[in-house]
C-alpha positions as CSV (number, residue, x, y, z in Angstrom):
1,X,143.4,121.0,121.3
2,X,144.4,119.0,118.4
3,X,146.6,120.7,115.4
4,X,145.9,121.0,111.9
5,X,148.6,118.1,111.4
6,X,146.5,116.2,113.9
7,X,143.6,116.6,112.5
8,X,144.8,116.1,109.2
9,X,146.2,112.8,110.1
10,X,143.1,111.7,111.8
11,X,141.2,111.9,109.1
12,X,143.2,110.4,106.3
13,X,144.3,107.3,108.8
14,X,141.1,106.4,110.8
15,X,138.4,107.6,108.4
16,X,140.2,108.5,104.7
17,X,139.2,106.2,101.7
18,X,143.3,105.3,100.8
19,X,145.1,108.0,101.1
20,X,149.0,107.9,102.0
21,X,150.2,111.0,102.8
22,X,147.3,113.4,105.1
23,X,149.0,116.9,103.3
24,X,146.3,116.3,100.9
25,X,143.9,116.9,104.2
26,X,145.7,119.2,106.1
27,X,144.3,122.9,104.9
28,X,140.8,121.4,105.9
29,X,140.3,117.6,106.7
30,X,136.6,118.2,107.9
31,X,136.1,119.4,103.9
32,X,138.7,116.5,102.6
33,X,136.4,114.1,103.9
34,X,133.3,115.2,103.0
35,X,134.7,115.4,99.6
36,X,135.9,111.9,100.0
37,X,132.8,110.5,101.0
38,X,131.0,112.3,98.1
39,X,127.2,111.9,97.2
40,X,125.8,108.3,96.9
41,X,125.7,106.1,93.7
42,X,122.1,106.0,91.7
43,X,120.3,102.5,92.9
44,X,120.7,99.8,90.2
45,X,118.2,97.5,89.1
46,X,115.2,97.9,88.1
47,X,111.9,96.2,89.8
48,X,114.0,96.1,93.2
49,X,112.2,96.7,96.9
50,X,112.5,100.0,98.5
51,X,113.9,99.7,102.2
52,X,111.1,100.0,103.6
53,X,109.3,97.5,101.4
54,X,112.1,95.0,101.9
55,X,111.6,95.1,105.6
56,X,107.7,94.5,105.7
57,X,108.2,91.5,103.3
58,X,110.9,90.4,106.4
59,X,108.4,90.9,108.7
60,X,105.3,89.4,107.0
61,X,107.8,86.2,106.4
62,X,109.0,86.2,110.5
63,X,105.0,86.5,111.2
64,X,104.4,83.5,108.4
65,X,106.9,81.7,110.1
66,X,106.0,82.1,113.8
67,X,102.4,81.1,112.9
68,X,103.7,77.4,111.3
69,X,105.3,76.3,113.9
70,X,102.1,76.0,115.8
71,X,99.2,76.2,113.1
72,X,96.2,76.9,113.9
73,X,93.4,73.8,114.1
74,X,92.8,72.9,110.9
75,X,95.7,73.9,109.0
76,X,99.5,72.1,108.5
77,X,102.7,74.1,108.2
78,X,102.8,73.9,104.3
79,X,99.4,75.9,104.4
80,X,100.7,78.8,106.8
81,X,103.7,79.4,105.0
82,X,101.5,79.3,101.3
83,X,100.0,82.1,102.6
C-alpha cells in the first residue's frame, strides 16, 4: 500500500492544478483535490442552448443532411437543407 508521501505526490503530479511542492497535499490529498477542483463556474451568456438542446439541433442537422444527399422525388438539396 501506497504512503501518505505517495499519495501526496500522486495527486499534486498526475492530477494537481500547479502545484510544486505535494506537502501542501500530503495530510489528505483525496481532500486537496477535491478542493482543487472546486465547484463549477456559473454558465455565461445569455440565450445559449442547454446540452441537451445543442445535441438535438446536431442531430436534426445530421438527419437534414443525410436526407440531401439523396432527396426525395420532387425536391433538390437546397430544399432539404431549408427545412
Amino acid at each position: 500500500m501506497a504512503s501518505s508521501a505517495a499519495h501526496a505526490a500522486i495527486a499534486v503530479h498526475r492530477f494537481g492544478l500547479g502545484e510544486s511542492s505535494f506537502d501542501v497535499a500530503q495530510p489528505d490529498p483525496q481532500a486537496w483535490l477535491i478542493a482543487q477542483i472546486g465547484p463549477a463556474d456559473e454558465p455565461r451568456g445569455t440565450g445559449l442552448l442547454s446540452t441537451t438542446q445543442a445535441l438535438a439541433h446536431i442531430k436534426a442537422e445530421a438527419e437534414k443532411r443525410r436526407l440531401a444527399r439523396n432527396p426525395p422525388p420532387g425536391m433538390t438539396a437546397e430544399q432539404v437543407l431549408a427545412g
